[in-house]
PyMOL Python script that loads the backbone (N, CA, C, O; Angstrom):
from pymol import cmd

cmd.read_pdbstr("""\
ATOM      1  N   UNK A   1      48.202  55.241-103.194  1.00  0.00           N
ATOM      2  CA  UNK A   1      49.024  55.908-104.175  1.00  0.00           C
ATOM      3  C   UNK A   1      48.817  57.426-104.054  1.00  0.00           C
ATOM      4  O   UNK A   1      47.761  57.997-103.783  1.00  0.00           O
ATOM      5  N   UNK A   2      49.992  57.962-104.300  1.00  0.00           N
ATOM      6  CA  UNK A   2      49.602  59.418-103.683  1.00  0.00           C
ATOM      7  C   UNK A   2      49.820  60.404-105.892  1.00  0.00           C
ATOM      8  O   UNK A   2      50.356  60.348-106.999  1.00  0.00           O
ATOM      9  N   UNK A   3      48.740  61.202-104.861  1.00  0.00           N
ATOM     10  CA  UNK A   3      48.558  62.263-106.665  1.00  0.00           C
ATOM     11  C   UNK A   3      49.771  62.653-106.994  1.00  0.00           C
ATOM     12  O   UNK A   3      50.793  62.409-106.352  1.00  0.00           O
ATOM     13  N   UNK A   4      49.704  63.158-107.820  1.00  0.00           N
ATOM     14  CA  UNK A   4      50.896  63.948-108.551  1.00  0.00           C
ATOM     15  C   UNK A   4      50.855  65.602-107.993  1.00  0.00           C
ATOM     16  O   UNK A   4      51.731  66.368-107.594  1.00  0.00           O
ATOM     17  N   UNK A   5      49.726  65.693-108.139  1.00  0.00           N
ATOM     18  CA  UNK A   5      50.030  67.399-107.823  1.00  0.00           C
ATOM     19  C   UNK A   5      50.033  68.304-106.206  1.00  0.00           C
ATOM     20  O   UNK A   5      49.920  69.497-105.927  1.00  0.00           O
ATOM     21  N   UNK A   6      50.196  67.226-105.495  1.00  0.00           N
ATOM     22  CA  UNK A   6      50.464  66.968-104.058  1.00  0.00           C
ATOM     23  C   UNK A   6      51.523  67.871-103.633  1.00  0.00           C
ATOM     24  O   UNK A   6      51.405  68.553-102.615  1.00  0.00           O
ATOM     25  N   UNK A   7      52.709  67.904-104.490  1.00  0.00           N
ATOM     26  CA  UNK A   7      53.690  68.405-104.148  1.00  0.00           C
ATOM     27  C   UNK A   7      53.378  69.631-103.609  1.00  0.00           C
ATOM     28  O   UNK A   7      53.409  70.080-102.463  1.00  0.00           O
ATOM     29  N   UNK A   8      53.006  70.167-104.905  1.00  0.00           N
ATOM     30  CA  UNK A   8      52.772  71.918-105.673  1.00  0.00           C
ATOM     31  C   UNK A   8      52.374  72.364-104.283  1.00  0.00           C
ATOM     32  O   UNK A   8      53.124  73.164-103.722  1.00  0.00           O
ATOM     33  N   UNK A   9      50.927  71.809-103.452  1.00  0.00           N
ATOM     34  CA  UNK A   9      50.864  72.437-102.474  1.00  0.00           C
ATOM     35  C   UNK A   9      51.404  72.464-101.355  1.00  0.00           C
ATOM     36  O   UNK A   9      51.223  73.317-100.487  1.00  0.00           O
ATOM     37  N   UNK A  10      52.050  71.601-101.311  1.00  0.00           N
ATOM     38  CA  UNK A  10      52.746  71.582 -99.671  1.00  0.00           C
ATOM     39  C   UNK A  10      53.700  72.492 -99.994  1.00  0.00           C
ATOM     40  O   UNK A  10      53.869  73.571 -99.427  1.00  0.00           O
ATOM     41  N   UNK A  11      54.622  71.846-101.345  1.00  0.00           N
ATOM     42  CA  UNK A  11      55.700  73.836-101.768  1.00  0.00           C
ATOM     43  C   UNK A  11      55.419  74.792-101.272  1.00  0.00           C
ATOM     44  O   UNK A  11      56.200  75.390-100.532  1.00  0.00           O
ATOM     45  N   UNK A  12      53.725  75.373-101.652  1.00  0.00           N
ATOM     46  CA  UNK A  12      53.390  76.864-101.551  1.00  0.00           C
ATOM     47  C   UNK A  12      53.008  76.928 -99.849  1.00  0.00           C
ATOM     48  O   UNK A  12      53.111  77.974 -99.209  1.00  0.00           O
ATOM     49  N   UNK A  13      52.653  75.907 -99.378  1.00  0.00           N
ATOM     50  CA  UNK A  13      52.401  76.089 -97.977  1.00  0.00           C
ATOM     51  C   UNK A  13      53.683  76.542 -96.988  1.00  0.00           C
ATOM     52  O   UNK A  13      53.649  77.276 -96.000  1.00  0.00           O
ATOM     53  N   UNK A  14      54.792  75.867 -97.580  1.00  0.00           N
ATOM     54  CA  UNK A  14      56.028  75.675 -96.910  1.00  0.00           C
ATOM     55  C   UNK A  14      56.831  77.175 -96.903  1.00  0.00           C
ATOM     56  O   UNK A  14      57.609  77.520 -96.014  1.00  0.00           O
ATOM     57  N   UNK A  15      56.411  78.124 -98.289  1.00  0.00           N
ATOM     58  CA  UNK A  15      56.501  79.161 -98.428  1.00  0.00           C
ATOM     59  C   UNK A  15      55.566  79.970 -97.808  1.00  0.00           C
ATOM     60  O   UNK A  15      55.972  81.126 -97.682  1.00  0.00           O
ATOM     61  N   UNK A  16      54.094  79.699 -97.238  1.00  0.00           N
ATOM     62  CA  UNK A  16      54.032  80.473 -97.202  1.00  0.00           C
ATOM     63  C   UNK A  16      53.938  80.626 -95.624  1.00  0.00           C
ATOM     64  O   UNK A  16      53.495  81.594 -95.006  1.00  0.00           O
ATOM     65  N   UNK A  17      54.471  79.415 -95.107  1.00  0.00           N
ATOM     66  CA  UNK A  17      55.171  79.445 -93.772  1.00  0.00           C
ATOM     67  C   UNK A  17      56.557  80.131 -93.224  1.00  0.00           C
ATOM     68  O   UNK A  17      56.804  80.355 -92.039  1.00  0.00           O
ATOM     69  N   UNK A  18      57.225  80.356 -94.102  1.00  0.00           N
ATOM     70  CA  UNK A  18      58.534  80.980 -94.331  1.00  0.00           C
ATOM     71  C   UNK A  18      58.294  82.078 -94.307  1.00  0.00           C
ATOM     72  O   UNK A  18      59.210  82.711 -93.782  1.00  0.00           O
ATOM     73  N   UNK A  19      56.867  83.128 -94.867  1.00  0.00           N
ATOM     74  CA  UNK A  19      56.749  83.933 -94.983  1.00  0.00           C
ATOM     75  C   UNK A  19      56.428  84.510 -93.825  1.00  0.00           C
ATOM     76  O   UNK A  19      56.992  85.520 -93.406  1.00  0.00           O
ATOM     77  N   UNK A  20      55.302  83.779 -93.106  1.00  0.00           N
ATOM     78  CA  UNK A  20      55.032  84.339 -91.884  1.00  0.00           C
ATOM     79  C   UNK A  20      56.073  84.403 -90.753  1.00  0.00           C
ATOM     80  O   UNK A  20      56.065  85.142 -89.769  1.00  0.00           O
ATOM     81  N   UNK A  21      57.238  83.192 -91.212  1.00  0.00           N
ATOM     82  CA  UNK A  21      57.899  83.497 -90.084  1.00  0.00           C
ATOM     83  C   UNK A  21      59.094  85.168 -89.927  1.00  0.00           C
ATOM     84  O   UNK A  21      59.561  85.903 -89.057  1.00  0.00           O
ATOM     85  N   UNK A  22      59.077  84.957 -91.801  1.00  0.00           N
ATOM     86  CA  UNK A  22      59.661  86.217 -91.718  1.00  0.00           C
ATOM     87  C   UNK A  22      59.292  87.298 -91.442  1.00  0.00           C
ATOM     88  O   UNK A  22      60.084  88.219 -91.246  1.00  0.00           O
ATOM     89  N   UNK A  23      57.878  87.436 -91.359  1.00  0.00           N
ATOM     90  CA  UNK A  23      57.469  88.755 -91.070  1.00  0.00           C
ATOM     91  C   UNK A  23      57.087  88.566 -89.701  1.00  0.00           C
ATOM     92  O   UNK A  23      56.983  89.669 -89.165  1.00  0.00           O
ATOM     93  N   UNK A  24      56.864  87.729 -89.002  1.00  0.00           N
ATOM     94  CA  UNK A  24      57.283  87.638 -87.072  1.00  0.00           C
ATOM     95  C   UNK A  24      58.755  88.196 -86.868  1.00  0.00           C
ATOM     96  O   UNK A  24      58.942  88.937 -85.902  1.00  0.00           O
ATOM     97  N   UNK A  25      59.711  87.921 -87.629  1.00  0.00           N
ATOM     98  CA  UNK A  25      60.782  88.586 -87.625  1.00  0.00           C
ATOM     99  C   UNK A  25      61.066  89.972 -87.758  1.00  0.00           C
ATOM    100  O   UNK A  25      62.214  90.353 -87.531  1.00  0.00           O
ATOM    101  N   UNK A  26      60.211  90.755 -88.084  1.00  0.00           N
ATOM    102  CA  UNK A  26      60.225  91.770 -89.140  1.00  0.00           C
ATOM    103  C   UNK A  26      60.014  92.629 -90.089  1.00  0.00           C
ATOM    104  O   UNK A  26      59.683  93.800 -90.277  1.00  0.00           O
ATOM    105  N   UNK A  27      60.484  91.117 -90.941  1.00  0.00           N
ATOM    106  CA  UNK A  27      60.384  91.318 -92.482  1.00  0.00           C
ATOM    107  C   UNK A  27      59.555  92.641 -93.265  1.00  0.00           C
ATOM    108  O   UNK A  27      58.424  92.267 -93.574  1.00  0.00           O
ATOM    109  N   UNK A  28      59.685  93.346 -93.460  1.00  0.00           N
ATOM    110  CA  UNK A  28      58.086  93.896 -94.375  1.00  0.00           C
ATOM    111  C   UNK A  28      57.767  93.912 -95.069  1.00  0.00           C
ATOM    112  O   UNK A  28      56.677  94.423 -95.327  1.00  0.00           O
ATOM    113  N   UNK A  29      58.601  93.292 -95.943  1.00  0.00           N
ATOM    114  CA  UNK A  29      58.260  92.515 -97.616  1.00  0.00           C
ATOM    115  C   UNK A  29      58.006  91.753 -97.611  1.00  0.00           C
ATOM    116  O   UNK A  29      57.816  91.235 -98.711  1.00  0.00           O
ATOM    117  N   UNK A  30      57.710  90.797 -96.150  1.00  0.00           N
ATOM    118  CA  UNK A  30      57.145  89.310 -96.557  1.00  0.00           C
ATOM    119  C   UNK A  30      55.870  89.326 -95.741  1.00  0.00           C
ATOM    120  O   UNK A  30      55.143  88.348 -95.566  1.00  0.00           O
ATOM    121  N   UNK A  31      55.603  91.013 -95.076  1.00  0.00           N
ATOM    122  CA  UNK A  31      54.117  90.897 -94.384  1.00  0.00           C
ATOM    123  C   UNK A  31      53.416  91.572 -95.709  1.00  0.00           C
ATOM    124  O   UNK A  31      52.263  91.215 -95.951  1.00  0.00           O
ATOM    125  N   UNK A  32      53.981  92.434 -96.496  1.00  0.00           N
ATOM    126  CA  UNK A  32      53.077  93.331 -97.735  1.00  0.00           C
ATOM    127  C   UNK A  32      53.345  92.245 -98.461  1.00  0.00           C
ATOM    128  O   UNK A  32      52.746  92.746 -99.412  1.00  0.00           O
ATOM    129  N   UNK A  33      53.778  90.980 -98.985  1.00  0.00           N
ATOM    130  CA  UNK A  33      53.224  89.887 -99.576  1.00  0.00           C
ATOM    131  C   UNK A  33      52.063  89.228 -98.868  1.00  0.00           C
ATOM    132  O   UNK A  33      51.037  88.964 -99.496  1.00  0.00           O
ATOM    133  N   UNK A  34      52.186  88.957 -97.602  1.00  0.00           N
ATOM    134  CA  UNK A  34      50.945  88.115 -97.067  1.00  0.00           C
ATOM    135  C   UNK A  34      49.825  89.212 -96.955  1.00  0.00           C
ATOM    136  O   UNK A  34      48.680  88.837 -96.701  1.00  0.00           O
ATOM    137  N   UNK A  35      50.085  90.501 -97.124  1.00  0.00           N
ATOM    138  CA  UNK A  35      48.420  91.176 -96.990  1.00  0.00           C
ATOM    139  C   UNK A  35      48.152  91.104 -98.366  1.00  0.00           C
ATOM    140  O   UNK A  35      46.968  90.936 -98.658  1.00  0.00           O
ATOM    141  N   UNK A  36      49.209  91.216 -99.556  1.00  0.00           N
ATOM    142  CA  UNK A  36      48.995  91.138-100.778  1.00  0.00           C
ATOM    143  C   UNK A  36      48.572  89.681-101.585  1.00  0.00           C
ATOM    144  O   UNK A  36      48.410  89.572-102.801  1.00  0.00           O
ATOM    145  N   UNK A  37      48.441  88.587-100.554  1.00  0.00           N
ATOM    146  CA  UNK A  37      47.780  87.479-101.057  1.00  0.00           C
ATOM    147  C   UNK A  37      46.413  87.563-100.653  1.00  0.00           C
ATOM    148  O   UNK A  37      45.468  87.160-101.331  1.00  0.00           O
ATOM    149  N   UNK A  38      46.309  88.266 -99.172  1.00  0.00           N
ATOM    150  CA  UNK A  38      44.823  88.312 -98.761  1.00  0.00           C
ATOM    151  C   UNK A  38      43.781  89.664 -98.843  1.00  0.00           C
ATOM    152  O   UNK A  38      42.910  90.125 -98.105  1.00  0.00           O
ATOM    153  N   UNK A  39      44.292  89.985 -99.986  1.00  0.00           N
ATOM    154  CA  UNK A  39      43.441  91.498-100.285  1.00  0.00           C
ATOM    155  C   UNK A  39      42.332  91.236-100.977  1.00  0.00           C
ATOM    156  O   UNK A  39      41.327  91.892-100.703  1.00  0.00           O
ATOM    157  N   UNK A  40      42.253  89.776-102.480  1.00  0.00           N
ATOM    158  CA  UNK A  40      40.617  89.583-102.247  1.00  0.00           C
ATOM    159  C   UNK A  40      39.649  89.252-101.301  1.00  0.00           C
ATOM    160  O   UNK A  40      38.437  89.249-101.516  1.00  0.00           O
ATOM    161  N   UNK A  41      40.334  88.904 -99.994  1.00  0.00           N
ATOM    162  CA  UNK A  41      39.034  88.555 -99.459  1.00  0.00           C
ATOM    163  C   UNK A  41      39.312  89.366 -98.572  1.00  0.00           C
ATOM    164  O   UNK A  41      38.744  89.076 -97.519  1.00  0.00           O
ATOM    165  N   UNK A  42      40.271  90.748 -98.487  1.00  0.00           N
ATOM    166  CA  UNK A  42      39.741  91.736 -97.470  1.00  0.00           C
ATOM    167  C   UNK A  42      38.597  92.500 -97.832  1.00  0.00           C
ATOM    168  O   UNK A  42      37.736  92.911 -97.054  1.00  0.00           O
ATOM    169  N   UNK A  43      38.649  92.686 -99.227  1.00  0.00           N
ATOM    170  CA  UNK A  43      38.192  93.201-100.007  1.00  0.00           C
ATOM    171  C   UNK A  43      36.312  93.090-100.535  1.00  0.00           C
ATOM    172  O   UNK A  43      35.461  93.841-101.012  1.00  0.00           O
ATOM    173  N   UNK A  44      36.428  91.615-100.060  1.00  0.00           N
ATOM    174  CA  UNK A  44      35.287  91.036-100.071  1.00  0.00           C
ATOM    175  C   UNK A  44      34.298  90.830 -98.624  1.00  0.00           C
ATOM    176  O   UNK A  44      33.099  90.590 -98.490  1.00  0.00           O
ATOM    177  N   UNK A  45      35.288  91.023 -97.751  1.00  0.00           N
ATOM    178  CA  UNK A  45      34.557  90.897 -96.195  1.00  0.00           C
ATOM    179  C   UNK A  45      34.060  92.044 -95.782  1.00  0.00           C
ATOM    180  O   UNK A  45      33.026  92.085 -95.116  1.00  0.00           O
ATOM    181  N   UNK A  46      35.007  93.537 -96.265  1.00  0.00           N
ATOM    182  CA  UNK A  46      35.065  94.237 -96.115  1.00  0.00           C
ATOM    183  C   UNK A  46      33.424  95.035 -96.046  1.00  0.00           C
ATOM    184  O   UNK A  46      32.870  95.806 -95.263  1.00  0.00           O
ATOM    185  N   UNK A  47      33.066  94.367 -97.308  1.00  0.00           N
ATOM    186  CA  UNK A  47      31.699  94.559 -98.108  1.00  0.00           C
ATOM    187  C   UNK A  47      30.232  94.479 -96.878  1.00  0.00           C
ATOM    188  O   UNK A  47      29.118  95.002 -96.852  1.00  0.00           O
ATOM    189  N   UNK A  48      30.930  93.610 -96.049  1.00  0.00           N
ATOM    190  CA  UNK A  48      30.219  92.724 -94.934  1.00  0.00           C
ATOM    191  C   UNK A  48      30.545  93.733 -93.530  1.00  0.00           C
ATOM    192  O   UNK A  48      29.754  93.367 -92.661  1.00  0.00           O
ATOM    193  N   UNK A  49      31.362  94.789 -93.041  1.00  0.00           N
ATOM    194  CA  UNK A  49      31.055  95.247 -92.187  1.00  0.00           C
ATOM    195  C   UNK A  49      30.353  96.658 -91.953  1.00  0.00           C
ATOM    196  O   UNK A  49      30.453  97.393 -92.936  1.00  0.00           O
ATOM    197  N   UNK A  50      29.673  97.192 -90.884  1.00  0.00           N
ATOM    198  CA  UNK A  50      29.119  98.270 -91.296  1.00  0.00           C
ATOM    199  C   UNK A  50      29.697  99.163 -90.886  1.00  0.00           C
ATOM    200  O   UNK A  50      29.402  99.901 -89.946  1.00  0.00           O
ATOM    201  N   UNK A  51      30.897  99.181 -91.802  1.00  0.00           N
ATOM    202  CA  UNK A  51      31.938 100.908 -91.687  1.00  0.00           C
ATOM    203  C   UNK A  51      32.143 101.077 -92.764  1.00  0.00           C
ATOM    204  O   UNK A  51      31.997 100.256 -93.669  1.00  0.00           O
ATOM    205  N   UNK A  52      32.746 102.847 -92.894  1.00  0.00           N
ATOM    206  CA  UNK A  52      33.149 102.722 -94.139  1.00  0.00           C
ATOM    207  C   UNK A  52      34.039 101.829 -94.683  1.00  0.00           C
ATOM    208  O   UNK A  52      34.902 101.326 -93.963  1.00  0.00           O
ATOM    209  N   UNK A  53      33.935 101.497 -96.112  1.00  0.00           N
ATOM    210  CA  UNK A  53      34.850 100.935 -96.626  1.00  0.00           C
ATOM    211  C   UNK A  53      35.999 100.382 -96.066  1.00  0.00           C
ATOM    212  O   UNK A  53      36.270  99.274 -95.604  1.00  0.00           O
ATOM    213  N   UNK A  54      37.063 102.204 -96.337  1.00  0.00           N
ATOM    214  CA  UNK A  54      38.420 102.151 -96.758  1.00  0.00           C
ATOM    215  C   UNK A  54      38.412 101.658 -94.592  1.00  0.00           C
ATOM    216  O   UNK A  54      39.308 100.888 -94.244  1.00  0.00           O
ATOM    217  N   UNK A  55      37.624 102.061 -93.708  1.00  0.00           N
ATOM    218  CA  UNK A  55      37.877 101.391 -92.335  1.00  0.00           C
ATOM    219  C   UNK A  55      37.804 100.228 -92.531  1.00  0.00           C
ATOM    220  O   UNK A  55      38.863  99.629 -92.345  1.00  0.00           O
ATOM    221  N   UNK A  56      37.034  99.684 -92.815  1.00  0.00           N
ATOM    222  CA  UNK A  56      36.774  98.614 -92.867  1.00  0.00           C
ATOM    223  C   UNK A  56      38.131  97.427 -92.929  1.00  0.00           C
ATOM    224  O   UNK A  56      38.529  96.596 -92.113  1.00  0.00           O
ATOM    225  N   UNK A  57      38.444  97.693 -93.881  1.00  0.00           N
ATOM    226  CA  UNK A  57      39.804  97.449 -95.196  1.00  0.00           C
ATOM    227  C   UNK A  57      40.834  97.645 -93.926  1.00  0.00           C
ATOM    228  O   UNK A  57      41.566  96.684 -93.690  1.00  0.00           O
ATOM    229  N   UNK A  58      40.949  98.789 -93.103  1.00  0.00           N
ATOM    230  CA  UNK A  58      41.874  99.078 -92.413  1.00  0.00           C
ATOM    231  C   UNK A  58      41.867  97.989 -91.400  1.00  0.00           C
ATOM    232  O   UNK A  58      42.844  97.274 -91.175  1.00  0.00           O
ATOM    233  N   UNK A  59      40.718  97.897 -90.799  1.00  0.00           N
ATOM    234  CA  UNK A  59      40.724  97.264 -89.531  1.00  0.00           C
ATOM    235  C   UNK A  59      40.937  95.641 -89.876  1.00  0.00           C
ATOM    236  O   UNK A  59      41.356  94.875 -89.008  1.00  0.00           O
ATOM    237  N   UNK A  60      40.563  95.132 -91.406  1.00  0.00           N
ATOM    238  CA  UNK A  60      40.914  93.947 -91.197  1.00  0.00           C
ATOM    239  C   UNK A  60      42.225  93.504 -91.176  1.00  0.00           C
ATOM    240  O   UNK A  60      42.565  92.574 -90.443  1.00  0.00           O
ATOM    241  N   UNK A  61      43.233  94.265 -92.144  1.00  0.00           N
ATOM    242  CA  UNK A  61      44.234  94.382 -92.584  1.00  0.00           C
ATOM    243  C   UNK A  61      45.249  94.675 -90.908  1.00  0.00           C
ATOM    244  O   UNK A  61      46.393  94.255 -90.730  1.00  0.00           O
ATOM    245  N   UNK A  62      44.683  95.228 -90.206  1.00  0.00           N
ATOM    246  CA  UNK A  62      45.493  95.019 -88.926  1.00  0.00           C
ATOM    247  C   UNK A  62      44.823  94.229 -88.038  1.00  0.00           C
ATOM    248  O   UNK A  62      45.412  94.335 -86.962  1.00  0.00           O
ATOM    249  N   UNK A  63      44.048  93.615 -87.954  1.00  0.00           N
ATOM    250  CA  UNK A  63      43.559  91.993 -87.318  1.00  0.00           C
ATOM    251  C   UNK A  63      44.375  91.164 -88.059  1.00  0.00           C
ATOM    252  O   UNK A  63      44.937  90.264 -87.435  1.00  0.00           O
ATOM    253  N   UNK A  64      44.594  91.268 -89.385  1.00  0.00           N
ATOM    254  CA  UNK A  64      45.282  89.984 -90.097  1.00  0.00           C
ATOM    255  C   UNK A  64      46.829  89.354 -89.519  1.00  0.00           C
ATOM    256  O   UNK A  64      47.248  88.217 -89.304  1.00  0.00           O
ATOM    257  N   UNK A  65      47.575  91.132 -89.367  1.00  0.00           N
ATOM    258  CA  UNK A  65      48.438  91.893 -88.965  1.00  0.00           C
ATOM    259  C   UNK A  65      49.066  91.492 -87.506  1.00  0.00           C
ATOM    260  O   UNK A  65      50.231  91.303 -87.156  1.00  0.00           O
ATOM    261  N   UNK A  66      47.707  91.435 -86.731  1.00  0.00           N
ATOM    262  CA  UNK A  66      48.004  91.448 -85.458  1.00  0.00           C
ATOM    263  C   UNK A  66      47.926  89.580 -84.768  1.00  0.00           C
ATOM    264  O   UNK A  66      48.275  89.037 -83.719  1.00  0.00           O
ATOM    265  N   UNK A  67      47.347  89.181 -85.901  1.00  0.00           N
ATOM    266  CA  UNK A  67      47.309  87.513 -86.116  1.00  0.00           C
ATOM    267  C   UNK A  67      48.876  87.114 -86.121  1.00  0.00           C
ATOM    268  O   UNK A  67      49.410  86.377 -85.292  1.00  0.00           O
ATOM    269  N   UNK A  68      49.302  87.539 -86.858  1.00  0.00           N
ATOM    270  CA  UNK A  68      50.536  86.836 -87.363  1.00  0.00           C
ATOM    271  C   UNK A  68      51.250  87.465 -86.548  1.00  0.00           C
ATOM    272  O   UNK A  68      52.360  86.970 -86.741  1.00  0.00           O
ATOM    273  N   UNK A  69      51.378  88.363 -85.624  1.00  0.00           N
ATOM    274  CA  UNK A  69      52.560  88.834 -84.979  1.00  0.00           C
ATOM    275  C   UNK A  69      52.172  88.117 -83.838  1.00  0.00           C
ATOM    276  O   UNK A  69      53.096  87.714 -83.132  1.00  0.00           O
ATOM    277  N   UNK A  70      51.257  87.915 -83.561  1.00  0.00           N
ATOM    278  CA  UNK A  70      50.786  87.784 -82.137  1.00  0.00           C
ATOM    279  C   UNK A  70      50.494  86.106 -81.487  1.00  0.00           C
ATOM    280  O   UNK A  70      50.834  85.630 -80.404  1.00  0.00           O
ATOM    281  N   UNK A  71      49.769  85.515 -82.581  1.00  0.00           N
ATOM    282  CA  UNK A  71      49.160  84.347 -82.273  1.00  0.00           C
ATOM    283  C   UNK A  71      49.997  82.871 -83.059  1.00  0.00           C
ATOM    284  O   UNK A  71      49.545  81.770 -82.745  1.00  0.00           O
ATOM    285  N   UNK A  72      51.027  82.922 -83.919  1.00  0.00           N
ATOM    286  CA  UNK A  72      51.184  82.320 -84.560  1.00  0.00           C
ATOM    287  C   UNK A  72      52.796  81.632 -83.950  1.00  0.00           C
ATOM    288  O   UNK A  72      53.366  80.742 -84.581  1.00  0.00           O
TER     289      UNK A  72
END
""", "prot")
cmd.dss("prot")
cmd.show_as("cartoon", "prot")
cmd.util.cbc("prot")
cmd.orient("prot")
């Protein structure tokens, strides 16, 4: 028997597959949404390398960047 709230995530997955494809396209409102879903944990890794900060922040934010254009 399958859960009930099963759906909800495959929805948000399905979106947020849509998203990436749009921003392989392009898009740049649907790549400043996907850095804007993953800014707590740039935010938090960030903490973890030994550069400054705001580099830090930079360099993950274009690895994330260069993920989705590149590898996906």
């Amino acid at each position: 028997m399958e859960k009930e709230g099963t759906g909800v995530i495959a929805e948000k997955s399905y979106g947020f597959l849509e998203m990436v494809k749009k921003a392989q396209q392009g898009d740049k409102e649907a790549m400043d949404k996907i850095l804007e879903l993953f800014t707590p944990d740039i935010d938090y890794l960030s903490r973890y390398i030994m550069l400054p900060r705001e580099d830090a922040i930079q360099t993950l934010k274009t690895e994330l960047m260069s993920i989705i254009y590149f590898k996906l």
